[in-house]
DRENDO-1510 file (C-alpha; in Angstrom, 1 decimal, always signed):
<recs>
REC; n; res; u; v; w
REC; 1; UNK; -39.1; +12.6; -34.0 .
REC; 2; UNK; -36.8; +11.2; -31.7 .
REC; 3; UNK; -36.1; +7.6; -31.3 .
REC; 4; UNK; -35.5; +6.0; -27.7 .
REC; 5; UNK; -34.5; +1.9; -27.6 .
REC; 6; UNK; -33.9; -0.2; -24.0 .
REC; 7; UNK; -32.1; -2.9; -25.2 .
REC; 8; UNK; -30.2; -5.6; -22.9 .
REC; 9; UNK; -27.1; -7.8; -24.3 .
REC; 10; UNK; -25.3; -10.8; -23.4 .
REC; 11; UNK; -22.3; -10.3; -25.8 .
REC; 12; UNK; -19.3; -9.3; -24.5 .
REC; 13; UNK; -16.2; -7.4; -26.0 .
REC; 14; UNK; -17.7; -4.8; -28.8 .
REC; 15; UNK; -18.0; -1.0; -28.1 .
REC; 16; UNK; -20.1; +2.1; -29.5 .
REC; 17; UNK; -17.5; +3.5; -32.3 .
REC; 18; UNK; -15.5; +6.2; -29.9 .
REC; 19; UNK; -17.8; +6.2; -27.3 .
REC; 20; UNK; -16.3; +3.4; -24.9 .
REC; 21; UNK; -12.7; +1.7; -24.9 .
REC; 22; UNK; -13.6; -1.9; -24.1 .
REC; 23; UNK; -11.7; -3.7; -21.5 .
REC; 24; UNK; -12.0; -6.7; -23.7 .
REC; 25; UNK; -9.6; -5.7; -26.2 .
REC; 26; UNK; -6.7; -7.0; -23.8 .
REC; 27; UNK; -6.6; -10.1; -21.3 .
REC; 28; UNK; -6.8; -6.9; -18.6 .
REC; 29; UNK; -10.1; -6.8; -16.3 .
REC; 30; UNK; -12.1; -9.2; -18.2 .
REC; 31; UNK; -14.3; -10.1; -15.3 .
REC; 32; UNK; -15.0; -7.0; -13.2 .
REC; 33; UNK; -16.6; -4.3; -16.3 .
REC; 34; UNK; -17.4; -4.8; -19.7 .
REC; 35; UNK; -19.0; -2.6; -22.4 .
REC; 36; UNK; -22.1; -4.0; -24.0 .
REC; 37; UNK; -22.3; -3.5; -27.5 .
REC; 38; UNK; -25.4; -1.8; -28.9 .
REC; 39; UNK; -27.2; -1.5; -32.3 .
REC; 40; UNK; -26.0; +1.2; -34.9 .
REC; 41; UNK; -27.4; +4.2; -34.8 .
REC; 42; UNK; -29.0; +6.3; -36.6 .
REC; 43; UNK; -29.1; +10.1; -36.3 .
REC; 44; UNK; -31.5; +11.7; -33.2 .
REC; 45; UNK; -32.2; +8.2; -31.8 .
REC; 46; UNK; -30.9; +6.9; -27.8 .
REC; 47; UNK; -30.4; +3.6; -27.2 .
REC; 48; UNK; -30.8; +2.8; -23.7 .
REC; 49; UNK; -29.0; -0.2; -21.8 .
REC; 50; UNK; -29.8; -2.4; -19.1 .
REC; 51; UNK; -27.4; -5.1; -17.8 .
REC; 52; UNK; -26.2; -7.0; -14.4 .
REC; 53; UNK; -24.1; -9.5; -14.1 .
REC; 54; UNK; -24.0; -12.2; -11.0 .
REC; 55; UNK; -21.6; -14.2; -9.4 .
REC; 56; UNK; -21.7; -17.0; -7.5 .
REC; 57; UNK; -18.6; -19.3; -6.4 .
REC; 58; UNK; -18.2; -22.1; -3.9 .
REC; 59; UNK; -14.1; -22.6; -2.8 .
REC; 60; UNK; -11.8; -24.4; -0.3 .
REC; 61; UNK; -9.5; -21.5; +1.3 .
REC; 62; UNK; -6.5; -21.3; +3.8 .
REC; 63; UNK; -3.8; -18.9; +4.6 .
REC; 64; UNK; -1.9; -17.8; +7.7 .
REC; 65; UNK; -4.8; -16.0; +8.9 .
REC; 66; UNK; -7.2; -18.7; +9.4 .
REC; 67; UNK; -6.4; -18.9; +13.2 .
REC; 68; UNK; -7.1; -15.8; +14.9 .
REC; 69; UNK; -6.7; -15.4; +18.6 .
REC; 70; UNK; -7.9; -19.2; +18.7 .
REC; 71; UNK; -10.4; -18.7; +16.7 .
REC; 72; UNK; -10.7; -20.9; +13.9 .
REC; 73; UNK; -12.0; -20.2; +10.4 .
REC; 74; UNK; -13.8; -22.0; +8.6 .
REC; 75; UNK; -12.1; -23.5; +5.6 .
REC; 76; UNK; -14.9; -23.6; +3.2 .
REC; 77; UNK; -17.2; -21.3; +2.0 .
REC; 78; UNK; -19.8; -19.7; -0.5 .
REC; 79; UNK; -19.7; -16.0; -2.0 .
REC; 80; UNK; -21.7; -14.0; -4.6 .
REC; 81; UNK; -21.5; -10.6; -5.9 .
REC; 82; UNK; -23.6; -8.6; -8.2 .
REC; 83; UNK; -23.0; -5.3; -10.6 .
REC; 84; UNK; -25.3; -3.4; -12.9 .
REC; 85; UNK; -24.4; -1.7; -15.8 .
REC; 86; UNK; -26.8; +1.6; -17.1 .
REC; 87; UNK; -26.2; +3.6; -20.1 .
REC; 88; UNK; -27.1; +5.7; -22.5 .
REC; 89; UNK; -25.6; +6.1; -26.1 .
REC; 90; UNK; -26.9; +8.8; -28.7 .
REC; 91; UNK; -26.1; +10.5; -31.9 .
REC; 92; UNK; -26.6; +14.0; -33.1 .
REC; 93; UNK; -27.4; +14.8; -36.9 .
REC; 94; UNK; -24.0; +16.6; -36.9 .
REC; 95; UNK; -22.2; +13.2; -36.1 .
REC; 96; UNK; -22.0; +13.8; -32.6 .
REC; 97; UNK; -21.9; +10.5; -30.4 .
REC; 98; UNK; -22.9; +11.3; -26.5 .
REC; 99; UNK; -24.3; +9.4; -23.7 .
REC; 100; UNK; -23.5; +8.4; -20.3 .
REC; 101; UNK; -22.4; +5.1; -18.0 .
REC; 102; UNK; -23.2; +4.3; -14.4 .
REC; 103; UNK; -22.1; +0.7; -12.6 .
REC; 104; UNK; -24.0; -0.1; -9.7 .
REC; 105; UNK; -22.5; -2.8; -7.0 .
REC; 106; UNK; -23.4; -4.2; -4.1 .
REC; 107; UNK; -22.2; -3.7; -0.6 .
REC; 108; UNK; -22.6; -6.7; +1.8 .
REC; 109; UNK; -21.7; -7.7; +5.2 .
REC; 110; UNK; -22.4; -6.2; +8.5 .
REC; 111; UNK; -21.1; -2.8; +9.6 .
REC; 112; UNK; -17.7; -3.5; +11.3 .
REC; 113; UNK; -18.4; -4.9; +14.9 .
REC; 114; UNK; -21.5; -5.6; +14.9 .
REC; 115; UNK; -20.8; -9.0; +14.8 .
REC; 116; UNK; -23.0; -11.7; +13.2 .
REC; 117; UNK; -26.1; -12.9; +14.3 .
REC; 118; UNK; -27.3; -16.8; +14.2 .
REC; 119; UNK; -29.1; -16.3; +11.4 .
REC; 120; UNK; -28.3; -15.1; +7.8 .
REC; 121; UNK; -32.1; -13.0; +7.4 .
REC; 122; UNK; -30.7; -10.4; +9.9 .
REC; 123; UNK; -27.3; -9.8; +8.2 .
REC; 124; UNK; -28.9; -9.8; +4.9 .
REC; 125; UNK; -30.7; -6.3; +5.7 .
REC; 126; UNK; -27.2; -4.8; +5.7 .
REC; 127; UNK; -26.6; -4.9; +1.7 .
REC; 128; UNK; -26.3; -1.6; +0.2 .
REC; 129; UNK; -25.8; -0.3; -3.5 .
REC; 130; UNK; -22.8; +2.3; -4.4 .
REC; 131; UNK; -21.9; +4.2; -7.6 .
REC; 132; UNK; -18.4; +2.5; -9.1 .
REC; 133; UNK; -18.2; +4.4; -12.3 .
REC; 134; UNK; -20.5; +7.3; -13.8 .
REC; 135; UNK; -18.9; +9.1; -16.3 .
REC; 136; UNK; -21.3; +11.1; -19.4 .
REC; 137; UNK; -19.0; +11.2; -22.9 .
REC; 138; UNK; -19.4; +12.8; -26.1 .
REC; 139; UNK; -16.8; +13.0; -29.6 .
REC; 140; UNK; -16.6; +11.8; -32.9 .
REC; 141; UNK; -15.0; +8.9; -34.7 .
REC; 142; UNK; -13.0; +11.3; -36.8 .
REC; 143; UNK; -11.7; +13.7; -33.5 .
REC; 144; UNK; -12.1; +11.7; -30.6 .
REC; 145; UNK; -13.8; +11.7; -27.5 .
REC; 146; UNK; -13.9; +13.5; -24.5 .
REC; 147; UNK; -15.5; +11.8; -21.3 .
REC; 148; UNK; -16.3; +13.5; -17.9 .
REC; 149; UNK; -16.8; +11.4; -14.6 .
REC; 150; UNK; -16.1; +9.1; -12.4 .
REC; 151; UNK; -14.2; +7.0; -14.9 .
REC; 152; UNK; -11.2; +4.8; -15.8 .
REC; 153; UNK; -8.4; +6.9; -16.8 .
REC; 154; UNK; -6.5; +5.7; -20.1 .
REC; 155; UNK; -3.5; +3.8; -18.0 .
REC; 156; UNK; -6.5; +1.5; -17.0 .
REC; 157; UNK; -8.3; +1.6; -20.1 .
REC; 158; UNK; -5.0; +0.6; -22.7 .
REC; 159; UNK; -3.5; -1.9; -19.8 .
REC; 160; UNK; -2.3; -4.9; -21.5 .
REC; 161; UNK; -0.5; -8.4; -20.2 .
REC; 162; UNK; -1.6; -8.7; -17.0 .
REC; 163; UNK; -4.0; -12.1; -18.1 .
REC; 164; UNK; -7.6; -11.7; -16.2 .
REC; 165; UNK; -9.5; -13.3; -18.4 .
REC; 166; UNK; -9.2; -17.3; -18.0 .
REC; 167; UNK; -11.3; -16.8; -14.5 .
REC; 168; UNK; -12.4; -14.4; -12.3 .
REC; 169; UNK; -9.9; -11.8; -12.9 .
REC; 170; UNK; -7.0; -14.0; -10.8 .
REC; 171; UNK; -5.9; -11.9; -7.7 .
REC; 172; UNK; -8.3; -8.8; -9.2 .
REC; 173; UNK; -11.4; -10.6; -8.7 .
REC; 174; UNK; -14.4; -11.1; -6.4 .
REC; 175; UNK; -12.3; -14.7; -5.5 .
REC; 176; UNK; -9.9; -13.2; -3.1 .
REC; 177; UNK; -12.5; -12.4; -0.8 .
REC; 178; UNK; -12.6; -16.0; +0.3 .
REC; 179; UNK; -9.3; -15.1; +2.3 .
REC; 180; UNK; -9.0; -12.2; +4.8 .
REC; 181; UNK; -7.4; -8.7; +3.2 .
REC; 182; UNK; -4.3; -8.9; +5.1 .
REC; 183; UNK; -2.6; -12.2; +3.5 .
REC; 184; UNK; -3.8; -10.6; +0.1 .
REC; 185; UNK; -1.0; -9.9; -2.3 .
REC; 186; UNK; -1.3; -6.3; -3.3 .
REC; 187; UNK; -2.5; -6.0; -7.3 .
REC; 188; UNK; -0.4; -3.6; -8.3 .
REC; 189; UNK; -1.7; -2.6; -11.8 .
REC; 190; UNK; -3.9; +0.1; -12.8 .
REC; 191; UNK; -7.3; -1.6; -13.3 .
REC; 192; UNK; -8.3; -0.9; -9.6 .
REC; 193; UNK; -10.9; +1.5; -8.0 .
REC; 194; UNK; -8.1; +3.3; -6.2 .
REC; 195; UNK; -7.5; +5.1; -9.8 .
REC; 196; UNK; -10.6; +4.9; -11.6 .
REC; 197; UNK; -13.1; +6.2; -8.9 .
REC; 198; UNK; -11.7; +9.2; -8.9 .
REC; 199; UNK; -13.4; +12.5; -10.9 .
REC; 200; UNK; -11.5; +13.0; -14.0 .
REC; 201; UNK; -11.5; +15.1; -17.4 .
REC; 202; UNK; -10.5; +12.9; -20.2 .
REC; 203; UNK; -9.3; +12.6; -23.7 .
REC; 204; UNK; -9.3; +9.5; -26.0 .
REC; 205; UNK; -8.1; +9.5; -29.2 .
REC; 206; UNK; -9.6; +7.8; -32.8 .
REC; 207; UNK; -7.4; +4.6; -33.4 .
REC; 208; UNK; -5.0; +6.0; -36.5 .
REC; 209; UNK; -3.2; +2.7; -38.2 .
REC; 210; UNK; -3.9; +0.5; -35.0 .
REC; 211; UNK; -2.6; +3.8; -32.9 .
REC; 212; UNK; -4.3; +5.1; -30.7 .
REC; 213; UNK; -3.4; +7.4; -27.0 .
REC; 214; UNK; -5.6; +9.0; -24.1 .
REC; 215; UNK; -4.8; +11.5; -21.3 .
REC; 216; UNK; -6.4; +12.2; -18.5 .
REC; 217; UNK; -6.9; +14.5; -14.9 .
REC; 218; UNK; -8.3; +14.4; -11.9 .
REC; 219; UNK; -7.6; +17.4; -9.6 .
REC; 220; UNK; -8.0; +15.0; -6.4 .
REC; 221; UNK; -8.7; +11.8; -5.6 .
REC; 222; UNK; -12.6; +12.2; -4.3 .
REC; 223; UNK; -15.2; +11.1; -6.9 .
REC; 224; UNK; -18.3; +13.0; -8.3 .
REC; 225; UNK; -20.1; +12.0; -5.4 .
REC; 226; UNK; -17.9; +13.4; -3.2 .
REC; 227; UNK; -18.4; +16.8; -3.4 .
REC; 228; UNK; -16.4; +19.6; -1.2 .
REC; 229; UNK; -18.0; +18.9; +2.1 .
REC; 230; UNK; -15.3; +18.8; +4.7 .
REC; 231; UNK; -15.0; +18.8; +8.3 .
REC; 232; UNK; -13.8; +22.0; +10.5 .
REC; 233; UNK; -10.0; +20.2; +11.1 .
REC; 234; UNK; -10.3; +19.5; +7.4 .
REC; 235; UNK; -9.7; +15.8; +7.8 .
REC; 236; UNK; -11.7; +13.2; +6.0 .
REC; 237; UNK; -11.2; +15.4; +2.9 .
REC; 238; UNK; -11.1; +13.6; -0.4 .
REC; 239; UNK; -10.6; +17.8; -2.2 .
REC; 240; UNK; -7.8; +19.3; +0.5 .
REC; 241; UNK; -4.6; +20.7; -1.2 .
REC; 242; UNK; -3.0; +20.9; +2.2 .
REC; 243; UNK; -2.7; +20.0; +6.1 .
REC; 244; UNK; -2.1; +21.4; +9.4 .
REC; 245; UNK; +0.9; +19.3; +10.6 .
REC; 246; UNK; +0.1; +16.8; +12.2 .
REC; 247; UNK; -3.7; +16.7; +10.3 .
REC; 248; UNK; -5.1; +13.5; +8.1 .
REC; 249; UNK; -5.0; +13.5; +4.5 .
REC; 250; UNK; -1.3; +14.2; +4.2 .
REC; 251; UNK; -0.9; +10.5; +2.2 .
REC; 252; UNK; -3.6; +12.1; -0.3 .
REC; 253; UNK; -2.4; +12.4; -4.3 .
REC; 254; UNK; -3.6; +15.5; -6.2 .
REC; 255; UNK; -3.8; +16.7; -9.8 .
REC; 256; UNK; -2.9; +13.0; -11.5 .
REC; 257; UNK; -2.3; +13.4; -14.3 .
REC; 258; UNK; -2.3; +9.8; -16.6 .
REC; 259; UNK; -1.4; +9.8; -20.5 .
REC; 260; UNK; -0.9; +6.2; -22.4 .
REC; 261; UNK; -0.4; +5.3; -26.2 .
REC; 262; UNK; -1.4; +1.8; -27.6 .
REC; 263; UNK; -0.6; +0.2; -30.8 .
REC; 264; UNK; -2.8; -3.5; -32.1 .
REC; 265; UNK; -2.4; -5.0; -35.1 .
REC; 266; UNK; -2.3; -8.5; -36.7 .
REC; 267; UNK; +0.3; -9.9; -39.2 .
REC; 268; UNK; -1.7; -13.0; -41.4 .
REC; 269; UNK; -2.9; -13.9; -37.7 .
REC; 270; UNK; +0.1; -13.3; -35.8 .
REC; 271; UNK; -1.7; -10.7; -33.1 .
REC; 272; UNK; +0.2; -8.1; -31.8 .
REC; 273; UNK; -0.6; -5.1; -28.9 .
REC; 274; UNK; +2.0; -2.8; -26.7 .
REC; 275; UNK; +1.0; -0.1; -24.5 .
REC; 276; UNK; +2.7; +2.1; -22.4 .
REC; 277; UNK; +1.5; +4.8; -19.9 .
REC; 278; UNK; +2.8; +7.1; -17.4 .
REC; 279; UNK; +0.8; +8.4; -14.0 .
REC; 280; UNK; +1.9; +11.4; -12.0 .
REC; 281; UNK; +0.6; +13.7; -9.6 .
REC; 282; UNK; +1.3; +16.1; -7.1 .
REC; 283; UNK; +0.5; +15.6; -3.2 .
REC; 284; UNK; -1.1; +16.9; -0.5 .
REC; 285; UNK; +1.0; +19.3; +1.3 .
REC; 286; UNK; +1.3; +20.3; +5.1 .
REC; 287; UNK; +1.1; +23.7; +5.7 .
REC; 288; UNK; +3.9; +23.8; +8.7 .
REC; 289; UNK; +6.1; +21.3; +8.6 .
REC; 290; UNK; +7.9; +19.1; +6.3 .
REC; 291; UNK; +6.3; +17.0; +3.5 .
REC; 292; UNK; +6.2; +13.3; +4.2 .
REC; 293; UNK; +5.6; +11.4; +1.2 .
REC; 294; UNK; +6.4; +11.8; -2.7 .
REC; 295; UNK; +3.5; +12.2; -5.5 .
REC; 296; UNK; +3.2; +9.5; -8.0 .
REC; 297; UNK; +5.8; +8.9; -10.6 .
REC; 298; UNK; +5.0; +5.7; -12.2 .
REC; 299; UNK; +6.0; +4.1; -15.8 .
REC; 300; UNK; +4.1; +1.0; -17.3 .
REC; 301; UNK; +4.8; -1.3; -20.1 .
REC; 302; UNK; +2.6; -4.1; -21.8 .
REC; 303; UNK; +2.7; -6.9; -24.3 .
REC; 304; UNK; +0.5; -9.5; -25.6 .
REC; 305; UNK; +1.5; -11.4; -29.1 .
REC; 306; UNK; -0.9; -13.9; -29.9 .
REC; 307; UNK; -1.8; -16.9; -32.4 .
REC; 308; UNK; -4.1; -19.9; -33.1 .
REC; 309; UNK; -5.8; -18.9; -29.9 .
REC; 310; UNK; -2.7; -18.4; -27.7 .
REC; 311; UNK; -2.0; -15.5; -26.3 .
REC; 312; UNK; +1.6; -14.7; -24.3 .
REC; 313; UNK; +2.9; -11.2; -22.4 .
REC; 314; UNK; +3.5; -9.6; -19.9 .
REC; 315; UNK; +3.6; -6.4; -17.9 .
REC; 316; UNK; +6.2; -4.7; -16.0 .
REC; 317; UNK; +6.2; -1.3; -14.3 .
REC; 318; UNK; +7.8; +0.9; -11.3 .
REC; 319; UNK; +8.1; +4.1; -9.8 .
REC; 320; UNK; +7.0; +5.9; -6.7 .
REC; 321; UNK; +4.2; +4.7; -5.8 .
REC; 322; UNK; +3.3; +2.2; -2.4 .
REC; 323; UNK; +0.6; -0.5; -1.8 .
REC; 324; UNK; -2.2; +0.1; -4.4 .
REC; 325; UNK; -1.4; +3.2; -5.9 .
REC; 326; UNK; -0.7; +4.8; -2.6 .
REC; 327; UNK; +2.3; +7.2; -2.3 .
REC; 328; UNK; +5.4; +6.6; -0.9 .
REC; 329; UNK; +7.1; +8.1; +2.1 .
REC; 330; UNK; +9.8; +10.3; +1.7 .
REC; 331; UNK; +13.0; +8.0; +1.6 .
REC; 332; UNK; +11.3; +4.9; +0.9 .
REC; 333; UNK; +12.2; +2.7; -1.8 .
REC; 334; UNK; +10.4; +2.9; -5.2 .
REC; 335; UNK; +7.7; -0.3; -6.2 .
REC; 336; UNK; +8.1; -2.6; -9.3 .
REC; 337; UNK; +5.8; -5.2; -10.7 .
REC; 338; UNK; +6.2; -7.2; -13.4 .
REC; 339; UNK; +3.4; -10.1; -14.2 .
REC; 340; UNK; +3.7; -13.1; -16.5 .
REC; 341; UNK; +1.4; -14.9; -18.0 .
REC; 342; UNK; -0.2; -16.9; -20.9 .
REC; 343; UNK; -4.0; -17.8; -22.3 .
REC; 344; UNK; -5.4; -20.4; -24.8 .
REC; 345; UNK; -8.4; -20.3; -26.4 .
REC; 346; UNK; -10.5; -22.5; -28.2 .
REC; 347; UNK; -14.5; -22.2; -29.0 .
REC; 348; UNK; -16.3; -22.0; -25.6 .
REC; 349; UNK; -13.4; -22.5; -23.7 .
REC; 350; UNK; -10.5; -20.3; -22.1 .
REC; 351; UNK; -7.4; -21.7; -20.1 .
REC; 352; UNK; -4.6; -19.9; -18.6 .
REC; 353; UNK; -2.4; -19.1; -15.8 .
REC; 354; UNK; -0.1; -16.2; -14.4 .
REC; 355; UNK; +2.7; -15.4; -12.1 .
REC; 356; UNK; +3.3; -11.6; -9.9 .
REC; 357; UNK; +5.8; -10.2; -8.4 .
REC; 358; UNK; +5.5; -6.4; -6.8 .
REC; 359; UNK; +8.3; -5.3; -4.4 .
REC; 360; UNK; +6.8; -2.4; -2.8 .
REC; 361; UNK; +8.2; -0.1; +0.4 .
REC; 362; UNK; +5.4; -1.6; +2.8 .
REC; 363; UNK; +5.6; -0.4; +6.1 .
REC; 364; UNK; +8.0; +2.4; +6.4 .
REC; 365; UNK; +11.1; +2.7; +8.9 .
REC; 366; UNK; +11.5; -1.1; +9.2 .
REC; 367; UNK; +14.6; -0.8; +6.8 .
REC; 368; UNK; +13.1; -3.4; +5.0 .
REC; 369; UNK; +10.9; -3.7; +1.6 .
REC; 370; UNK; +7.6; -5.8; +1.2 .
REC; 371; UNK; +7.5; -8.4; -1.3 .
REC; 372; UNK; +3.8; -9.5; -3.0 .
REC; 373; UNK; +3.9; -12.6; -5.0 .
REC; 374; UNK; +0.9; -14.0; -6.4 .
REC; 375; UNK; -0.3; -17.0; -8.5 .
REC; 376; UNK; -3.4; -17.7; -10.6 .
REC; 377; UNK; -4.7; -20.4; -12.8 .
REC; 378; UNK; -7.7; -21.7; -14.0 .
REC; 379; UNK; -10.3; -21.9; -16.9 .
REC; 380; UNK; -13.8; -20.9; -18.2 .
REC; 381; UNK; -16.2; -22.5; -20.1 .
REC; 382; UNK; -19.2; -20.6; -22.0 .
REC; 383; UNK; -22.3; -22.4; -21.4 .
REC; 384; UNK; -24.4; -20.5; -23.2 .
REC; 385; UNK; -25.0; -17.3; -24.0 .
REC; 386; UNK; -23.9; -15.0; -20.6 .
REC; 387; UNK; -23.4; -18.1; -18.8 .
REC; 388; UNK; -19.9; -19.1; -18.2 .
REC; 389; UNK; -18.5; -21.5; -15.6 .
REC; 390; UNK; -14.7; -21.3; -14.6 .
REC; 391; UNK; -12.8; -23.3; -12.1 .
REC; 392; UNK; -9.9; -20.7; -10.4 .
REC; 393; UNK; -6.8; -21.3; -7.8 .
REC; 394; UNK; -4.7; -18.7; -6.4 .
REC; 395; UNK; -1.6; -19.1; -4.3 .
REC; 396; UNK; -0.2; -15.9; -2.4 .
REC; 397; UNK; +3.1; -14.8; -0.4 .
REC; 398; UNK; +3.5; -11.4; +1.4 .
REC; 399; UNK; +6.7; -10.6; +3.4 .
REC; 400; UNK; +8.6; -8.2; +5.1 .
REC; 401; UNK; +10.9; -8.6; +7.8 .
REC; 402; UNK; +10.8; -6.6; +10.6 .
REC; 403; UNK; +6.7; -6.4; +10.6 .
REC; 404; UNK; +3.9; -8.7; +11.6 .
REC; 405; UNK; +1.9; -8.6; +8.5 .
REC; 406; UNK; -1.5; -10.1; +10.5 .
REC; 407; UNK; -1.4; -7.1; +13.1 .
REC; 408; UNK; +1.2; -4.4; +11.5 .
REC; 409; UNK; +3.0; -4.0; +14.5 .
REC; 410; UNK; +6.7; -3.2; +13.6 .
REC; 411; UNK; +9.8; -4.4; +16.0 .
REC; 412; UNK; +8.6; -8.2; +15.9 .
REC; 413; UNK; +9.9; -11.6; +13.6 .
REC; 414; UNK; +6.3; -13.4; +14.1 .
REC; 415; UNK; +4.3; -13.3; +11.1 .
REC; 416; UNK; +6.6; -11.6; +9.0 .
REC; 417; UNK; +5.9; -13.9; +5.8 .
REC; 418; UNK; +2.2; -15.4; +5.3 .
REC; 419; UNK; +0.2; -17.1; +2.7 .
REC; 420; UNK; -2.8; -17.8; +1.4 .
REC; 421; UNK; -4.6; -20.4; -1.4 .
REC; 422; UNK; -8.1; -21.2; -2.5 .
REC; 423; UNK; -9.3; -23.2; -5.1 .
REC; 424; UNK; -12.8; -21.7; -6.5 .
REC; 425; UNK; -15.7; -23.1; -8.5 .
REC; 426; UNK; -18.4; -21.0; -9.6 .
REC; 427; UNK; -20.6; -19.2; -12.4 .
REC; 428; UNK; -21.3; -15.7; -13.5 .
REC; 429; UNK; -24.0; -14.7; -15.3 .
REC; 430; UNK; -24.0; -11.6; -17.5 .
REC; 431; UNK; -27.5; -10.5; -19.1 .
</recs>
C-alpha cells in the first residue's frame, strides 16, 4: 500500500540523498532558499513538505537617491517578505528517488504609478504570489540525478565564497530593498533569479571522494511558465532565436549552457571546498542587420578553508557578461568580480563580514566602465528553533563617468558616482 507523510521542518542545511543540492553546504545564498531535510524513506512511500519562511526587518537607510526632484525620502523604515517552500520526495522499490519542488513568493507594492494612497488597507490588496523555482527530479545515489524545471543550474548550486550567511544574504538579500534599485551595487554572482528562473535540463552527479560536478541547459531564458506565446512583432518573447532589426529581444541569451565541478573535504578539522564553473550561451540574433551583443562566456572560481568555526574565501570570476548576467555589447569590455570575505561561528551565533568589487561595461558608448563596490557585515543569532535574529549594514558605491547613474542619461558629470548604506534589524522565521 502506498505510504503518503506531510511533514513540516525547521532544520536547516540537510538534503534527500541525490535528490537536492543544499545551498547550505557553502556560505552562498543562505537566506533566500533552503532544502528541508526529510525522514528516510522507505520504498513506495511520499513524504510531502510544507514550509514558509518570514521576514521582517526595521533599518535606518540613505544613499544619493533619497532626494528626488525635492522630494525627500524618508530615512527610516519597515519591510517584510515571505516564501513558501512545497515538495514532494519519493522512492521506487527499484531505488528510484523522484519528487518535485515549487517556491512561492510574494509580490507587494502597487502597480507602477498608481501611486500610494493615505492608507496602507488599499495598497495591501495589491500583493500577489509568483512561481520562483518548480523543478520535478528523479536519479539514484549510485548514478545521479537528473532534474527538470525551473531550477538552479549547477554554477548556482556548487557557488562557494561569496559569504551570505552571517545575515540576510548581504547585498543578495531582501535588505537592499530599503534603498532604491538604482544606487544598488550590481550582485554579480550566480545565485540570482536572472539564471535560475530559467527552464532547464539538468544533470548532477553522486559526490565520488568529496567530488562531485553538474551540467546544465536551458534553450532560452523564459521559464516553465512561460510558454511560446508571443506577440505578432515577436517582441516580449522570452523563446525568439532571432529579430527583425530594429525588434526587442536582441539583448536575449539562448541555449546556456552551465557545467561546474566541486571538491569538500576535511583534514582532522581543517575544512576545505573549491568549485569552479563555466556559463555560455549563444544569443539572440537579428535577422537583417548586424549582431549587437556577445553570448555569455563567463569563468568562476571559489574557496572556502575553514576551522574552529572560522571560515575564510573568496570568489573571483569574469568574462562576457554585463549587469546581472546580461550580455555585453559588441566592443564592450569584459566584467570581473571578485568578493572577499570571512565567517565565525560559534553555538547559536554567526558573525561575519565581506567586501565586492565587479567592474562591469555599464552603459555602453560612454568610453567608460562601471565600477560596483559593495560592503556587508553583520551577525545572527538562533533563538530558537527557526527563529533567528541578525543585525546587518551594507555600504555601496556605483560609478561611471560619463553617465548619471540616478536617470541614465549619458553626456552629463552629475551623479556619475552614488552611494547608499542601511543598517538593518530584524527576524526571520523558518517553519
Amino acid at each position: 500500500m502506498r505510504k503518503l507523510l506531510l511533514t513540516s521542518t525547521v532544520m536547516l542545511g540537510a538534503s534527500l540523498g541525490m535528490a537536492h543540492a543544499s545551498m547550505f553546504q557553502s556560505t552562498a545564498d543562505a537566506g533566500s532558499w533552503y532544502v528541508p531535510p526529510v525522514a528516510k524513506l522507505s520504498p513506495g512511500q511520499i513524504v510531502v513538505h510544507i514550509d514558509l519562511r518570514t521576514n521582517v526587518y526595521f533599518g535606518v537607510a540613505g544613499s544619493s537617491a533619497n532626494n528626488v526632484a525635492g522630494n525627500k525620502q524618508s530615512a527610516v523604515g519597515m519591510v517584510g517578505y515571505n516564501r513558501m517552500y512545497f515538495g514532494a520526495d519519493g522512492l521506487a522499490a527499484n531505488g528510484l528517488k523522484y519528487g518535485m519542488s515549487l517556491e512561492v513568493r510574494q509580490n507587494f507594492g502597487s502597480p507602477l504609478g498608481t501611486g500610494f494612497g493615505a492608507g496602507a488597507s488599499g495598497n495591501s490588496t495589491y500583493n500577489t504570489l509568483f512561481v520562483r523555482r518548480d523543478y520535478v527530479y528523479m536519479g539514484t545515489d549510485q548514478l545521479g540525478t537528473f532534474r527538470f524545471g525551473q531550477t538552479d543550474g549547477p554554477a548556482t548550486l556548487f557557488l562557494l565564497g561569496t559569504f551570505e550567511g552571517f545575515n540576510d544574504g548581504g547585498w543578495n538579500g531582501d535588505v537592499p530593498a530599503m534603498v532604491p534599485g538604482a544606487v544598488q551595487p550590481v550582485w554579480a554572482w550566480a545565485d540570482v533569479g536572472n539564471l535560475y528562473t530559467t527552464g532547464k535540463i539538468e544533470y548532477l552527479s553522486p559526490n565520488l571522494a568529496g567530488f562531485d560536478f553538474g551540467i546544465s541547459f536551458a534553450p532560452s531564458q523564459a521559464g516553465i511558465q512561460d510558454g511560446g506565446g508571443c506577440t505578432a512583432a515577436y517582441t516580449g518573447c522570452a523563446m525568439q532565436s532571432s529579430v527583425a532589426a530594429g525588434a526587442a529581444g536582441i539583448a536575449q541569451a539562448k541555449n546556456t549552457v552551465e557545467v561546474a565541478g566541486r571538491y569538500r573535504g576535511n583534514f582532522s578539522g581543517f575544512g576545505v571546498a573549491a568549485s569552479a564553473a563555466y556559463i555560455g550561451s549563444g544569443y539572440v540574433t537579428n535577422s537583417s542587420g548586424p549582431n549587437k551583443y556577445d553570448g555569455l562566456s563567463v569563468g568562476d572560481f571559489g574557496l572556502e578553508l575553514s576551522y574552529a568555526g572560522v571560515t575564510v574565501g573568496g570568489n573571483v570570476e569574469g568574462g562576457q557578461m554585463n549587469g546581472q548576467w546580461g550580455l555585453m555589447p559588441k566592443g564592450g569590455k569584459q566584467g570581473v568580480a571578485w568578493i572577499a570575505g570571512a565567517q565565525y561561528t560559534t553555538g547559536p551565533v554567526v558573525i561575519g563580514a565581506s567586501y565586492f568589487n565587479y567592474q562591469d561595461q555599464g552603459t555602453f558608448g560612454v568610453g567608460t566602465q562601471r565600477s560596483n563596490t559593495g560592503v556587508a557585515a553583520g551577525g545572527t543569532y538562533a533563538i530558537a528553533p527557526g527563529l533567528v535574529a541578525y543585525l546587518s549594514y551594507l555600504y555601496g558605491d556605483i560609478r561611471q563617468g560619463g553617465v548619471n547613474l540616478l536617470t541614465g542619461a549619458t553626456g552629463t558629470g552629475s551623479n556619475n558616482e552614488v552611494h547608499s548604506q542601511v543598517i538593518t534589524l530584524g527576524t526571520r522565521f523558518m517553519w
